[in-house]
C-alpha positions in Angstrom: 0.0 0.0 0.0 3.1 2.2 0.8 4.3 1.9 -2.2 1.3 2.3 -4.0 1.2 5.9 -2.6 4.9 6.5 -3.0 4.2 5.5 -6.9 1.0 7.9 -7.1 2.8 10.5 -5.9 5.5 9.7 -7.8 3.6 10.2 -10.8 1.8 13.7 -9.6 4.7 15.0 -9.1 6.2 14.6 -11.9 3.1 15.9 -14.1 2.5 18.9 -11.6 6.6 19.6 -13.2 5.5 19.1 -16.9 2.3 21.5 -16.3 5.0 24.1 -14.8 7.2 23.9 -17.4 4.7 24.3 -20.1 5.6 27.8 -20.9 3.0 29.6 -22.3 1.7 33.6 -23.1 -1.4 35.7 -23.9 -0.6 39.1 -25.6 -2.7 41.6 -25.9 -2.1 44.1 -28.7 -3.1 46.8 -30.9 -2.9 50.0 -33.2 -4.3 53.3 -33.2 -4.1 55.0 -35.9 -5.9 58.4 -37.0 -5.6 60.9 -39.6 -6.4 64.3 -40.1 -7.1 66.3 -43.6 -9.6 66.4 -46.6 -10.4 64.8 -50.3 -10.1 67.5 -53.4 -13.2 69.3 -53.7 -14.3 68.3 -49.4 -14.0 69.6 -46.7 -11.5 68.6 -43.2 -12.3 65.6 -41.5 -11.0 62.6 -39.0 -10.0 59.6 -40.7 -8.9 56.2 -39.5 -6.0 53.5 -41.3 -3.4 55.9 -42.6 0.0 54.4 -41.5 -2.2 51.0 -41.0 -5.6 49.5 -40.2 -6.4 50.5 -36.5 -7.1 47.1 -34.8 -7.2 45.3 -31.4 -6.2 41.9 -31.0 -4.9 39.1 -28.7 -3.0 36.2 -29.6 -1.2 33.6 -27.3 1.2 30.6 -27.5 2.3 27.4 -25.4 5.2 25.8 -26.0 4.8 21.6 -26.2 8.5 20.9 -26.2 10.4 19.7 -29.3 10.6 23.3 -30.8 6.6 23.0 -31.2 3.9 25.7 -30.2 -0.2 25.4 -30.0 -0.8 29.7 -31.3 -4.2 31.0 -31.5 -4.9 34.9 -33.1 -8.3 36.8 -32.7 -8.4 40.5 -34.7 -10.9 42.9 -34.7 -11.1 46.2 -36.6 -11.3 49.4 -35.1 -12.6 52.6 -37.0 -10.9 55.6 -34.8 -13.1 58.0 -36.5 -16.2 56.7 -35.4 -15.5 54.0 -32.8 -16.9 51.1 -35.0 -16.0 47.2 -34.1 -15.9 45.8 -37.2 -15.1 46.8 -40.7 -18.7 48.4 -41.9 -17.1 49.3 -45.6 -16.9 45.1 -45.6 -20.4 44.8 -44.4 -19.3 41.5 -42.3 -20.8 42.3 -39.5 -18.1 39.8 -37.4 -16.6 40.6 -34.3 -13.3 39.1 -35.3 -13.1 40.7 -39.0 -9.5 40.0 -39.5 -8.1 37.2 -38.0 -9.9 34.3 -35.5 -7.5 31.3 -35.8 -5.6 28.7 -33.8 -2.4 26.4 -35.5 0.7 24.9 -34.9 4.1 26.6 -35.4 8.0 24.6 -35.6 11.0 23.4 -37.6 8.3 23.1 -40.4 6.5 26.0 -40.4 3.2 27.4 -39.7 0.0 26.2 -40.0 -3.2 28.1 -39.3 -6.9 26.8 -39.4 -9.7 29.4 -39.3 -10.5 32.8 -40.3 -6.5 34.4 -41.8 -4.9 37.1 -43.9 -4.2 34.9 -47.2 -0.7 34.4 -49.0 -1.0 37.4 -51.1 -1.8 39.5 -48.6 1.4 38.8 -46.8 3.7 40.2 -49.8 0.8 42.6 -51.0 1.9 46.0 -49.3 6.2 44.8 -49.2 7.0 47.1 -51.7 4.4 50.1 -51.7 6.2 53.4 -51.4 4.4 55.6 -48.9 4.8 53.5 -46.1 1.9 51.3 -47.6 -0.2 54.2 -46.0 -4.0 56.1 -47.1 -1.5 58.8 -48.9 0.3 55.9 -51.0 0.6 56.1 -54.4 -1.0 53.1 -55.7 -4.4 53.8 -54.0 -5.2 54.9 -57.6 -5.0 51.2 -58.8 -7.8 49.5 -60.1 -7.9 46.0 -59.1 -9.0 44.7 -56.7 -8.0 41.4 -54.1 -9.1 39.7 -51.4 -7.1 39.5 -48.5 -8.5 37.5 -45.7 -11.0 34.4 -45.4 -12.8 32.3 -43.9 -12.7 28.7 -43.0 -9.4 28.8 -44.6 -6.2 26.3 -43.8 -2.7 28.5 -44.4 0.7 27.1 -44.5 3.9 29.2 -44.5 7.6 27.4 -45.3 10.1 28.1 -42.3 13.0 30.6 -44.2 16.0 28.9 -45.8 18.5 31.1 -47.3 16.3 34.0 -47.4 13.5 31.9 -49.5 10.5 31.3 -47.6 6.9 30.6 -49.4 2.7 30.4 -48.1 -0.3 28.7 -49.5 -3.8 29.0 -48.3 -7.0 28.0 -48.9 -10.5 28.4 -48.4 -12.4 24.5 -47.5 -14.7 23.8 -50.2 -17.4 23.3 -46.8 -16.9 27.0 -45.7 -17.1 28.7 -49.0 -18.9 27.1 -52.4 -16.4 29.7 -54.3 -12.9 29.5 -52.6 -10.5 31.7 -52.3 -7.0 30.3 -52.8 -3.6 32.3 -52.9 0.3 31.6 -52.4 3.3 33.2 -53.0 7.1 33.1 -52.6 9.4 35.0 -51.4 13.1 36.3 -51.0 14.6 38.5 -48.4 18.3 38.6 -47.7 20.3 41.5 -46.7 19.3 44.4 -49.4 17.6 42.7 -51.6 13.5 41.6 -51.3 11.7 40.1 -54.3 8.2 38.6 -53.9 5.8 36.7 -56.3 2.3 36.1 -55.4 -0.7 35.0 -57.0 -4.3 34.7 -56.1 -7.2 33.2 -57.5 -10.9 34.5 -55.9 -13.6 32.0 -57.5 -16.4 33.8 -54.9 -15.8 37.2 -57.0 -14.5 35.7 -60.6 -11.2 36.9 -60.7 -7.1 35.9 -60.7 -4.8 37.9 -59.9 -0.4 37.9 -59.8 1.7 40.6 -58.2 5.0 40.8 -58.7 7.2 43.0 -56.1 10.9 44.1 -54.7 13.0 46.4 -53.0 16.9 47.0 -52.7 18.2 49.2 -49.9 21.4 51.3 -51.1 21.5 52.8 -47.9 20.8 56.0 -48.9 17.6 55.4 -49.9 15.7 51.9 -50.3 14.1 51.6 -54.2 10.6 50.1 -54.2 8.8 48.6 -57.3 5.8 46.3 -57.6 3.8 45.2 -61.0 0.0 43.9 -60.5 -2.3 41.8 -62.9 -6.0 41.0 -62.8 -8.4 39.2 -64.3 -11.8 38.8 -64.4 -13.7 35.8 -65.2 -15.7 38.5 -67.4 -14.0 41.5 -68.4 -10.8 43.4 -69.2 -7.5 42.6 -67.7 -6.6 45.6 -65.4 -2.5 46.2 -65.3 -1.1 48.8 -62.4 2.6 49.6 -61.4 3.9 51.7 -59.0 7.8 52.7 -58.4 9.1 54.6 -55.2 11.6 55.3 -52.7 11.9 55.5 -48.8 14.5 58.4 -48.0 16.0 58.7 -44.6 16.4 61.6 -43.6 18.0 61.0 -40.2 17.4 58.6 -37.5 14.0 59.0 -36.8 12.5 60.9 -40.3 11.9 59.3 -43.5 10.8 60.5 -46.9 9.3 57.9 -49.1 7.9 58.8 -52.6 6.1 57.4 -55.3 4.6 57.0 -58.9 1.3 54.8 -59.9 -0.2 53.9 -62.8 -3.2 51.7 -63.4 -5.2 50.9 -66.4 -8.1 48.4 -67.7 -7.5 47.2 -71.0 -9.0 49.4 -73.5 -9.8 52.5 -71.5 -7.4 55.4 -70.2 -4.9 54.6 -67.6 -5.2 56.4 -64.5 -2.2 57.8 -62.1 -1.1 59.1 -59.1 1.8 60.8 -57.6 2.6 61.3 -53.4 5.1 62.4 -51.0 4.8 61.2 -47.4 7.2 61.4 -44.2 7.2 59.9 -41.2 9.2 60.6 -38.0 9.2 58.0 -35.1 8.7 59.4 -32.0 9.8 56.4 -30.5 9.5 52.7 -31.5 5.8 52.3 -31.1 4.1 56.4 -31.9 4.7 57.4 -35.2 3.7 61.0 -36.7 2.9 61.6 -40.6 1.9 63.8 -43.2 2.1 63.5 -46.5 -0.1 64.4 -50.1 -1.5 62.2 -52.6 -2.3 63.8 -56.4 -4.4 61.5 -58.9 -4.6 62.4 -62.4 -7.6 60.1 -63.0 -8.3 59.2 -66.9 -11.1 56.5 -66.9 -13.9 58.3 -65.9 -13.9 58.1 -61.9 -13.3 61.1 -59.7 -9.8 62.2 -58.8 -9.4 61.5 -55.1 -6.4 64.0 -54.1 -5.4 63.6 -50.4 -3.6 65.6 -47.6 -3.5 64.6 -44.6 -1.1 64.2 -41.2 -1.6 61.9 -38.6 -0.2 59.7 -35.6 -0.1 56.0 -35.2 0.0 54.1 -32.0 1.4 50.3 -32.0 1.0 48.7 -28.3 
C-alpha cells in the first residue's frame, strides 16, 4: 500500500513539473491609428488607417516541447473616426473581422486553421512606397483582391536562405467559391523580391503581383507590378515605383509614382510624398499628399492629410 502511494505520488509530481514547465503567453495588442485632412473638392475631416488599419487583438502561445507551439490569433477592426468594431465598408458584421485562428508553429512552419490574412496578402503592401499608408501612391489602382477568409487552412515554409513561401485555402465546406492564394518570397540583406498569386472564385477573378526592394542605404528603391483578371471583363494592369529616404534617425521621406489601367480604357495615375518621424519605436507621426490624375472616368481623389499611429 506504501508503495502504492509513493508511486502515485511519484507520478503527480512529476506531471505537476511538466504542467509548470509548459511555458506559455497571452498578448494583448493593438494600433491606433488616425488621420487628419480632406479629399479635393471636401471639406477637413478625421480619418482612420493611414500608417495602417487601427485594430485590437490578442493572440497567445504554449510551447509543447520539441521546438513545437499550440498559437491562436483573434483580430478585430477598429474605425478611430467613429469608434466602430468591425469593418462596416466590408459589411461583415463579425466581431473578429481579420483574424480568428488557432495552429501549430516549428522546424516546419506554420500552420493556421480558421479565419487568416491569405498568402498574397502577406507580400501585397512589401514594396508600396508611402509607407503602404491612405497617402500611397497606388491607392489609384484599379484592381481589386481579397485578403483574408474564412474557413481557410494557411501554411507558411520556415526561411531557408532567405526563401520562404505560403499557400492558403478556403475549405470547399466554408465557402462554395474558394478563395485560394500563395506566393514566394526572397529577403536577404538588401535585396527583397516577392511573387504572389491569387485566385478568388467567390468574385471571378485571378490575380499575380510581382514586387521588390533594394536598400542602397541612402535610400531603399521600391517597385511592384499587378495583374488581374476577371472571369468576365478586361484585364486591369497597375505599377507603381518609389523610394523611402531617410532623412536622419528618426524621419523618413518615401515617394512614389502609380499607374493603373483596364484594357482598352485610359490609364489612370497618381503621384505622393509622405514622411514619417518615429517618435519612439511604437508612436509614429505623418503627413504627407497624394495627387491623382484620373483618366477612366472616376473622380480624382487628391489627399492631404497628417496623422499619428500608435502600436502597443
Amino acid at each position: 500500500m506504501k508503495k502504492s502511494l509513493v508511486a502515485l505520488a511519484a507520478l503527480a509530481a512529476v506531471a505537476a513539473t511538466g504542467v509548470a514547465s509548459a511555458q506559455s503567453s497571452v498578448t494583448l495588442y493593438g494600433k491606433a491609428d488616425v488621420w487628419v485632412g480632406k479629399f479635393k473638392g471636401g471639406k477637413f475631416q478625421t480619418g482612420t488607417d493611414g500608417l495602417g488599419s487601427s485594430r485590437l487583438g490578442v493572440m497567445g502561445s504554449e510551447d509543447l516541447g520539441g521546438g513545437l507551439k499550440a498559437n491562436f490569433n483573434f483580430e478585430q477592426y477598429l474605425n478611430l473616426a467613429n469608434g466602430a468594431t468591425n469593418n462596416a465598408a466590408a459589411g461583415t458584421g463579425q466581431t473578429w473581422d481579420r483574424q480568428a485562428n488557432v495552429g501549430f508553429s516549428g522546424n516546419f512552419g506554420t500552420l493556421k486553421l480558421g479565419k487568416s490574412w491569405n498568402a498574397l496578402d502577406d507580400m501585397y503592401g512589401a514594396a508600396n512606397s508611402g509607407f503602404d499608408s491612405a497617402l500611397s501612391a497606388n491607392k489609384v489602382w484599379l484592381n481589386s483582391y481579397t485578403g483574408t477568409a474564412n474557413g481557410q487552412i494557411y501554411y507558411a515554409t520556415p526561411e531557408l536562405s532567405g526563401f520562404s513561401g505560403a499557400i492558403s485555402s478556403q475549405l470547399s465546406g466554408n465557402a462554395a467559391k474558394r478563395n485560394t492564394a500563395l506566393h514566394i518570397k526572397y529577403a536577404n540583406g538588401p535585396i527583397y523580391a516577392g511573387l504572389g498569386y491569387e485566385n478568388d472564385a467567390a468574385v471571378g477573378q485571378k490575380g499575380t503581383m510581382i514586387n521588390g526592394s533594394y536598400d542602397l542605404g541612402s535610400a531603399k528603391l521600391l517597385a511592384s507590378y499587378y495583374t488581374s483578371k476577371p472571369t468576365l471583363g478586361a484585364r486591369t494592369d497597375s505599377y507603381q515605383l518609389g523610394a523611402d529616404i531617410p532623412l536622419s534617425g528618426a524621419l523618413t521621406l518615401s515617394v512614389g509614382y502609380a499607374n493603373s489601367k483596364v484594357k482598352g480604357a485610359r490609364a489612370d495615375s497618381a503621384f505622393s510624398v509622405a514622411a514619417g518621424y518615429a517618435l519612439s519605436k511604437r508612436t509614429t507621426i505623418y503627413g504627407g499628399y497624394r495627387a491623382e490624375n484620373r483618366k477612366s472616368g472616376a473622380v480624382d481623389a487628391d489627399l492631404f492629410a497628417v496623422g499619428v499611429n500608435h502600436s502597443f
